[in-house]
VOVOBA-381045 format. One record per residue: x, y, z of N, C-alpha, C in turn; chain; residue in one letter. Coordinates in Angstrom, 1 decimal. Each point is the difference from the previous one (the first is absolute). Layout:
N
nc1 = X	nc2 = Y	nc3 = Z	cac1 = X	cac2 = Y	cac3 = Z	cc1 = X	cc2 = Y	cc3 = Z	chain = A	resn = A
...
***
This chain:
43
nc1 = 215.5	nc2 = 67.9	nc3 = -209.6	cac1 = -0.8	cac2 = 0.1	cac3 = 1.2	cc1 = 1.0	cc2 = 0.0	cc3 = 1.2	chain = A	resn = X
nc1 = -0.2	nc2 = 1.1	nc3 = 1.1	cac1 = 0.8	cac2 = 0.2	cac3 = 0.8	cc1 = -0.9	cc2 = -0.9	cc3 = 1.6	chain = A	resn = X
nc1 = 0.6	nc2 = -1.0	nc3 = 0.6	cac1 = -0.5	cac2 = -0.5	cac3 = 0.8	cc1 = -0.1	cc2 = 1.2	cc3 = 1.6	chain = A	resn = X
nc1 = -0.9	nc2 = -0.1	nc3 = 0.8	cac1 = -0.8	cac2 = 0.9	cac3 = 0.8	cc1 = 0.3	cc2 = -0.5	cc3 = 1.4	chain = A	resn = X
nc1 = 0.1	nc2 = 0.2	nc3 = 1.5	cac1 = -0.1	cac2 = -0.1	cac3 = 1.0	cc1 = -0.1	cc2 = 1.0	cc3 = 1.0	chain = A	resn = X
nc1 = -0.8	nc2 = -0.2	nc3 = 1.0	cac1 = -0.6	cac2 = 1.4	cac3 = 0.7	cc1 = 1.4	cc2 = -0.2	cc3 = 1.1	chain = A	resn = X
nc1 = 0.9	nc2 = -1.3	nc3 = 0.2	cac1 = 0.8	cac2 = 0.3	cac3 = 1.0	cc1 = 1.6	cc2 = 0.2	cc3 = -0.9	chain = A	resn = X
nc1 = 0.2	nc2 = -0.1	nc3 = -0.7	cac1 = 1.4	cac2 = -0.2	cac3 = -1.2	cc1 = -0.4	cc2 = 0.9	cc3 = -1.4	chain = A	resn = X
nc1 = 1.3	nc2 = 0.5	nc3 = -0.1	cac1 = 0.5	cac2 = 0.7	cac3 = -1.5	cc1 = 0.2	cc2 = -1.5	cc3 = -1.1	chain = A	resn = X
nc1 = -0.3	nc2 = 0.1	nc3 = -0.6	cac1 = 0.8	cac2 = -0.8	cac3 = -1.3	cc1 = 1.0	cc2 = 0.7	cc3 = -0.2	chain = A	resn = X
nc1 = 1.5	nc2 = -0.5	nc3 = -0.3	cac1 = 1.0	cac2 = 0.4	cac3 = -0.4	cc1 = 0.2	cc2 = -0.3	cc3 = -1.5	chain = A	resn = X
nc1 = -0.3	nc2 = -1.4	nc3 = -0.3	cac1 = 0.3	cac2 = -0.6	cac3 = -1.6	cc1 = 0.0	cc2 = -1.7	cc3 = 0.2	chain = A	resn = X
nc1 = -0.1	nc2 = -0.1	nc3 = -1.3	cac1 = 0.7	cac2 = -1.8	cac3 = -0.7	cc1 = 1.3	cc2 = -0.1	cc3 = -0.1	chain = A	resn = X
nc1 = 0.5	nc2 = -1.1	nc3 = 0.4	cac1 = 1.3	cac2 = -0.3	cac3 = 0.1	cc1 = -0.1	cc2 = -1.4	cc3 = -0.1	chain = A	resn = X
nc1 = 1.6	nc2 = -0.2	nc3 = -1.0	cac1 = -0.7	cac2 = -1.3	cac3 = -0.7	cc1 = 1.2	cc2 = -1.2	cc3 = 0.9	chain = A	resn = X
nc1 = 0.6	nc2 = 0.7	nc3 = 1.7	cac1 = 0.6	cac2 = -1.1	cac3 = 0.6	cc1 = -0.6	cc2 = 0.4	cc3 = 1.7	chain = A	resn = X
nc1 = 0.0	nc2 = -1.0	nc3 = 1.1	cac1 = -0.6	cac2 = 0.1	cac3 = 1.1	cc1 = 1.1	cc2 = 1.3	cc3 = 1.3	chain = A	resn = X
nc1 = 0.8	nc2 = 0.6	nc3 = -0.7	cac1 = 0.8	cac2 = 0.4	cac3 = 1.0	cc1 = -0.4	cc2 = 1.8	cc3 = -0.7	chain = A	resn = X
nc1 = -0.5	nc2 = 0.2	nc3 = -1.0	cac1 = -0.7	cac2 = 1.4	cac3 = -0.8	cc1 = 1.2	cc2 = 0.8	cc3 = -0.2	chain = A	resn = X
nc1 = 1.0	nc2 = -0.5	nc3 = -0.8	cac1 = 1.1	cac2 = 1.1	cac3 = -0.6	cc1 = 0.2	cc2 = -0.5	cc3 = -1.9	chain = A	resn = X
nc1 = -1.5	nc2 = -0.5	nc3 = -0.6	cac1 = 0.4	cac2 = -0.3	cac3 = -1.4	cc1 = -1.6	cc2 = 0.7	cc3 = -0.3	chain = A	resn = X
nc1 = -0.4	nc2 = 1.4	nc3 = -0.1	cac1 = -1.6	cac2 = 0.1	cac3 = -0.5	cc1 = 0.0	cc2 = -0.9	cc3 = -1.2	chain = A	resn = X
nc1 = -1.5	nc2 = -0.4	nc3 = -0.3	cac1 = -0.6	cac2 = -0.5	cac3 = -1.0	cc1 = -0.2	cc2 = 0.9	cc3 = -0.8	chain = A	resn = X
nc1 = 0.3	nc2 = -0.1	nc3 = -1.6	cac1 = -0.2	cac2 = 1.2	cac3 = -0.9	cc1 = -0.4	cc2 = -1.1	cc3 = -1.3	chain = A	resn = X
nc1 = -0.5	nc2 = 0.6	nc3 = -0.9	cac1 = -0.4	cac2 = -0.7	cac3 = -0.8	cc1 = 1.0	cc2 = -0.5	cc3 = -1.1	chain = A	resn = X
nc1 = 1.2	nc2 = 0.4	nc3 = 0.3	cac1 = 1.1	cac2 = -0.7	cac3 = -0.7	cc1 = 0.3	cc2 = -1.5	cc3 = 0.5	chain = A	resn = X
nc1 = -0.4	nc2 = -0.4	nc3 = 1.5	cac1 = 0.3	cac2 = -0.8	cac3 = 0.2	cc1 = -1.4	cc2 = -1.7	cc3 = -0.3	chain = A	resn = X
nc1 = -0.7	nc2 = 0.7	nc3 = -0.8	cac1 = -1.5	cac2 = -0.6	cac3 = -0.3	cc1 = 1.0	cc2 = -0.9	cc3 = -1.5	chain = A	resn = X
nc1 = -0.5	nc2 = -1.6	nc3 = 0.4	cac1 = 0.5	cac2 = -0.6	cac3 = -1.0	cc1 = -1.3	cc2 = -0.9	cc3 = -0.5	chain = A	resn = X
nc1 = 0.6	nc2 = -1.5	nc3 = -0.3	cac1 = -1.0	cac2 = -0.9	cac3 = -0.4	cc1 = -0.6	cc2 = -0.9	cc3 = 1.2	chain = A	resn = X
nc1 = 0.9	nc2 = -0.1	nc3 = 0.2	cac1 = -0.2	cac2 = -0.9	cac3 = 1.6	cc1 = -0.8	cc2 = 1.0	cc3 = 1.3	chain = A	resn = X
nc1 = -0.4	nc2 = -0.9	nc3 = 1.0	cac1 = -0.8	cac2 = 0.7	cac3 = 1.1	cc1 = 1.2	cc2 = 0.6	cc3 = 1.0	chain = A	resn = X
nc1 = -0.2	nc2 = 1.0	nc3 = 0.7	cac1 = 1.2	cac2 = 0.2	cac3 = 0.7	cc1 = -0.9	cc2 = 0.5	cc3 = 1.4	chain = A	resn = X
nc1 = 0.5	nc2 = -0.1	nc3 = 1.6	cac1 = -0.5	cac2 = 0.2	cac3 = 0.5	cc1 = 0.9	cc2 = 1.5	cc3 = 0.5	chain = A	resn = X
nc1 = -1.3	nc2 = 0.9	nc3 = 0.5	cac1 = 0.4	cac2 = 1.4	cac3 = 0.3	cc1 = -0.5	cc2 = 0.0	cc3 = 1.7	chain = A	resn = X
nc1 = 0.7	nc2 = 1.0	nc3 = 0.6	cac1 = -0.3	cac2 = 0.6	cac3 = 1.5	cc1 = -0.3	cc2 = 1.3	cc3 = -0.3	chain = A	resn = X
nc1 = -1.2	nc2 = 0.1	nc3 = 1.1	cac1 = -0.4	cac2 = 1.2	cac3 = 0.7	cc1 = 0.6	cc2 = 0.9	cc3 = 1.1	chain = A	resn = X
nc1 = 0.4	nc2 = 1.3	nc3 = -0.1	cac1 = 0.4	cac2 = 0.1	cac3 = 1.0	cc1 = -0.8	cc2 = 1.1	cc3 = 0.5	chain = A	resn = X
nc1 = 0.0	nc2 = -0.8	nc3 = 1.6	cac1 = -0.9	cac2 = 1.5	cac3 = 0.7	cc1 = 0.1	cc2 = 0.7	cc3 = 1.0	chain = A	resn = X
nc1 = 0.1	nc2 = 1.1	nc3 = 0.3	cac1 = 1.1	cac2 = 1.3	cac3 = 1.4	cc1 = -1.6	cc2 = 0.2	cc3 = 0.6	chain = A	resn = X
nc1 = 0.3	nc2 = -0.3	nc3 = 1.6	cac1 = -1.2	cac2 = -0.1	cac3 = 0.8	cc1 = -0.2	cc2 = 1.8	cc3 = 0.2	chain = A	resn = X
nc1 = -0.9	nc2 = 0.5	nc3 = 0.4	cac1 = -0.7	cac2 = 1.4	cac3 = -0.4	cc1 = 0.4	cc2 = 0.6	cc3 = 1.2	chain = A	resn = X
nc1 = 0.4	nc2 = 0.7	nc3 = 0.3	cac1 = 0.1	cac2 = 1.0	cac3 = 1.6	cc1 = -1.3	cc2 = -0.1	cc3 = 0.7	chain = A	resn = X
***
């Protein structure tokens, strides 16, 4: 599921707060890990 906003693009999951590591399913383990959103405001 791709998250939605009438004012912002979704760009992706990224699994650090500065968005230069995407989240891929390689990085899915046992433990909880937390992921970011990132989102480019719309023209």
């Amino acid at each position: 599921m791709i998250p939605t906003s009438l004012t912002h693009t979704f760009s992706g999951w990224y699994i650090d707060k500065m968005f230069t590591t995407r989240f891929t399913e390689t990085h899915m383990g046992e433990s909880a890990i937390k992921i970011y959103g990132k989102w480019i405001p719309k023209p």
